[in-house]
VEXTOR-842898 format. One record per residue (C-alpha): x, y, z. Coordinates in steps of 0.5 Angstrom, whole numbers, plus 2048, in hexadecimal, padded with zeros to 3 digits. Example, Ala and Ser with C-alpha at 12.3 -4.5 7.8 and 13.67 -1.06 7.14 Angstrom:
8197F7810 81B7FE80E 
END
This chain:
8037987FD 807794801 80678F807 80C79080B 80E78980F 814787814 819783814 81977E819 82077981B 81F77381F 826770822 825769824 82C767827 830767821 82B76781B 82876F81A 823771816 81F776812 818777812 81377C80E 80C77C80E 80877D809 802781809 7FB77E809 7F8783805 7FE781800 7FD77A801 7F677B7FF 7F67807F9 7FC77B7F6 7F87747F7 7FE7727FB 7FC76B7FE 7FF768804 805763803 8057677FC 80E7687F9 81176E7F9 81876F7F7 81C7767F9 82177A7F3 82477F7F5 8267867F0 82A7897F5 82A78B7FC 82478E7FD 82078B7F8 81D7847FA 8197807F5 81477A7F6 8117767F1 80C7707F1 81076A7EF 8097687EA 80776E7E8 7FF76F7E8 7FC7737E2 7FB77B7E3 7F377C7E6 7F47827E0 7F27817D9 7F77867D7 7FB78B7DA 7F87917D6 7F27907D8 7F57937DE 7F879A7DC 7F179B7D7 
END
């Protein structure tokens, strides 16, 4: 299951930006923290990443456990 976001752009004379929204509902399942980093990467023109700076450790003790 995906959550589906939109791009929005602000023009402010002649500066530009894009924003995303994150999802709360991922926000909160992640334990994402306001003013925590972030860094983009990029695997191709479709495929976007984001990644913590200062990975936390995984809430699953191993991910085997999963699949039994």
């Amino acid at each position: 299951m995906g959550y589906g976001v939109k791009i929005q752009r602000v023009d402010r004379g002649r500066t530009k930006s894009f924003y995303v929204n994150f999802p709360a509902a991922l926000a909160e399942a992640s334990n994402i923290v306001k003013g925590e980093e972030m860094e983009w990467s990029i695997e191709d023109r479709n495929v976007f990443i984001l990644r913590r700076i200062k990975p936390q450790k995984s809430l699953l003790k191993n991910k085997k456990e999963l699949l039994s």
